[in-house]
N, C-alpha and C positions, 0 to 999 in steps of 0.2 A: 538387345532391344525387344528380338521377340521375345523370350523369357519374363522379362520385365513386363511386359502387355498383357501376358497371359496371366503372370502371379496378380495382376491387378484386377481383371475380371473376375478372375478365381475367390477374390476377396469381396469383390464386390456381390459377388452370386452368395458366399456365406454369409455375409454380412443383411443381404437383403433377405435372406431366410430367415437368419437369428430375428432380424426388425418385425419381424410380423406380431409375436407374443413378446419378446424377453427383453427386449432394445428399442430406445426414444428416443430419439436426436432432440436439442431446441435451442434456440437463442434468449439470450437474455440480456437487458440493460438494466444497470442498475446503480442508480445514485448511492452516495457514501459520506458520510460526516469522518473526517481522521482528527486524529489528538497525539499529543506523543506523554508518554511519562517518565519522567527523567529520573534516575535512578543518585541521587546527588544533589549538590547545594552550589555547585558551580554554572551550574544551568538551569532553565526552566523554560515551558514554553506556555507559551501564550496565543490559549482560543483554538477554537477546533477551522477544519476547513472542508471545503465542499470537494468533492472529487468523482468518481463512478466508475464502473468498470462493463463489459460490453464482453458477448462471445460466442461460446460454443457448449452447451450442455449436453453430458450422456448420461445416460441412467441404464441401470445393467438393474433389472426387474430379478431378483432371487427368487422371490414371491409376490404375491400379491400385494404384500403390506411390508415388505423390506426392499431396499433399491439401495443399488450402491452406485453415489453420484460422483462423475468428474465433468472432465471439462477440460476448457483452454479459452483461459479468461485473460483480458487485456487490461490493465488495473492501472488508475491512475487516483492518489490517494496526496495531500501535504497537510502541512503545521505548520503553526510559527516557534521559531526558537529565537531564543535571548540568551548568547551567550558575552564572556570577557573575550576581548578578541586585540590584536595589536597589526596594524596594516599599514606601509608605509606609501608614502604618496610624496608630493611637490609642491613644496609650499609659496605664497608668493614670489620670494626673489630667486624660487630656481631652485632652491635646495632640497633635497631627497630628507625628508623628516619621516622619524614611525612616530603613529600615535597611539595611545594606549587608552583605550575605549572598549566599548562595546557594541555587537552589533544585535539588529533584530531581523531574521531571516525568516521569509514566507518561501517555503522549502517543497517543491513540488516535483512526486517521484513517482517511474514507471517503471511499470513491473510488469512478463507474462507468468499470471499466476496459476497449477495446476492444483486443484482441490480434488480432497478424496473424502467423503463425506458418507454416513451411514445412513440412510432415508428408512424411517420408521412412520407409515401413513396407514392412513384407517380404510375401510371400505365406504363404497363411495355412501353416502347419504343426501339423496336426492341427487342434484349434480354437480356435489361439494367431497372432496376430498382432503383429510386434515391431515399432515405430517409435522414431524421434529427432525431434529438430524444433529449427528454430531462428527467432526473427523477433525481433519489436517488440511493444511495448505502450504507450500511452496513456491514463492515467488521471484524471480530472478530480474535484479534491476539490469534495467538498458537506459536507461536516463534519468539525470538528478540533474533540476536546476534552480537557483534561487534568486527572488528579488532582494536586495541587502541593502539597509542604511546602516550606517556604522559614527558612532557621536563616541566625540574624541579630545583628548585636550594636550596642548604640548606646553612648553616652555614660552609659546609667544602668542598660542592661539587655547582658548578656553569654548567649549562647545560650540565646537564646529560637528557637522556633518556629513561627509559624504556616501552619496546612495547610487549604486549597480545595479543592474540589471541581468535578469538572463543568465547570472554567475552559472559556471560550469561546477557541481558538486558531486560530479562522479567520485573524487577520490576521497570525501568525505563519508562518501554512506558504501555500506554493506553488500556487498554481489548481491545476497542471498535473504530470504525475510521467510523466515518461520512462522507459521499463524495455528491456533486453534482457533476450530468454526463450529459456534454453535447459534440452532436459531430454527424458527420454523413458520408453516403458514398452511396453505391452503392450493389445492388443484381444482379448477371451475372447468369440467368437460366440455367443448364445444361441440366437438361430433367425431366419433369415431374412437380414433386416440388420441386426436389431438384436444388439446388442455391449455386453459390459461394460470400461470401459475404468479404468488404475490406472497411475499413471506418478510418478515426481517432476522436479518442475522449479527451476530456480535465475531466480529473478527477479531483476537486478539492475540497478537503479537510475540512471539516467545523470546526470541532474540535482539540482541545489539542490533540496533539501527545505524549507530555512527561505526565506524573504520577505527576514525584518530581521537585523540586525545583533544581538549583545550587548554587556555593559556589559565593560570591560577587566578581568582578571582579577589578583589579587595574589599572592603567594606560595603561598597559604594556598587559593587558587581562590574566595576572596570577590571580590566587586565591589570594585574599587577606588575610592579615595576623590578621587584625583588629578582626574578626570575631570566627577565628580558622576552625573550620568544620564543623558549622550551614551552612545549604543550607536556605537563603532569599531571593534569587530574582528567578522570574518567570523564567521559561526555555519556556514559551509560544511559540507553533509555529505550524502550518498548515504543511500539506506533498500534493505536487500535484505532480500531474504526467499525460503526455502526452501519448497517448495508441496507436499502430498501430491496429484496429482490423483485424483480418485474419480468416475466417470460413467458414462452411461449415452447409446448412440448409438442411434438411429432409421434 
């Protein structure tokens, strides 16, 4: 315990020396437009959605005009998807039917995201400072959840509907969500080193989004009947999203 107390001051006395010239703490919130882009004719989505992300910003000052930014961002980003889908339920008299439909899912996923980002910024002019940036991010999902209506047609019943809530989509999406980050703005000095900072950035996406596969689709973008309820074809698709940033540097 005392070890532990000791290494932590010790950190805190380095850390408060490096902060004076070379280290910025700040928070940021920052709203997000997401989309998905499906890599395939078995799916598609539809419309983008609102989402934001909120945290922690460091900035490691190289020099004066280069910064290498991270962080520990809390990210919450969805889309809608349309995919062939086959789901069985109870139909009137009791009897367990599947129907072979399609659903439309407003798919809302969180993420702690850690960005590693090269900050290229100009000297201040007047009490405006201009940057670019460009790097990586890695995101780790803790929660996938969706609202679902699913329009279906059986042997007794022709466009029917049933719609969920709240669906549990952990095992449908990704641990992990790869991004490139590019994007840039501006630092407004308020006094000292603290800074108000406003930029946009294009997050976008390198990897599979989805886990599983879906059901083969027909004509008509229903599940098809040929198959039964093997998932074959790719559900392949990227998720970008356009970011306002809004923050505040130490």
């Amino acid at each position: 315990m005392k070890k532990t107390t000791l290494l932590a001051v010790l950190f805190a006395l380095v850390l408060g020396s490096f902060a004076q010239k070379n280290f910025q703490l700040g928070l940021h919130l920052s709203p997000n437009i997401g989309w998905i882009k499906p890599d395939g004719s078995n799916i598609e989505g539809d419309g983008a959605k609102l989402g934001y992300s909120f945290g922690v910003i460091a900035d490691f000052n190289i020099s004066e005009n280069y910064i290498l930014s991270t962080g520990v961002h809390l990210l919450s980003t969805g889309f809608t998807l349309i995919k062939p889908d086959i789901q069985t339920f109870t139909d009137n008299s009791g009897s367990e039917v599947d129907g072979y439909g399609k659903t439309v899912s407003n798919i809302r996923l969180n993420y702690v995201e850690l960005p590693v980002t090269l900050k290229l910024r100009t000297n201040e002019i007047g009490y405006m400072k201009y940057y670019g940036k460009v790097g990586f991010g890695l995101g780790v999902n803790y929660d996938a959840t969706a609202d679902e209506e699913f329009s279906y047609t059986t042997t007794t019943t022709t466009g029917a509907t049933l719609t969920n809530d709240a669906v549990d989509y952990d095992d449908e999406i990704n641990l992990f969500r790869a991004s490139l980050i590019i994007g840039g703005g501006i630092e407004y000095n308020l006094s000292g080193n603290t800074s108000l900072i406003a930029g946009v950035t294009f997050n976008n996406g390198l990897n599979n989004i989805f886990s599983k596969d879906v059901n083969k689709a027909d004509g008509n973008g229903n599940a098809s009947t040929i198959l039964g309820d093997e998932r074959t074809e790719s559900a392949k698709s990227i998720n970008n999203m356009i970011v306002l940033n809004v923050g505040i540097l130490f």
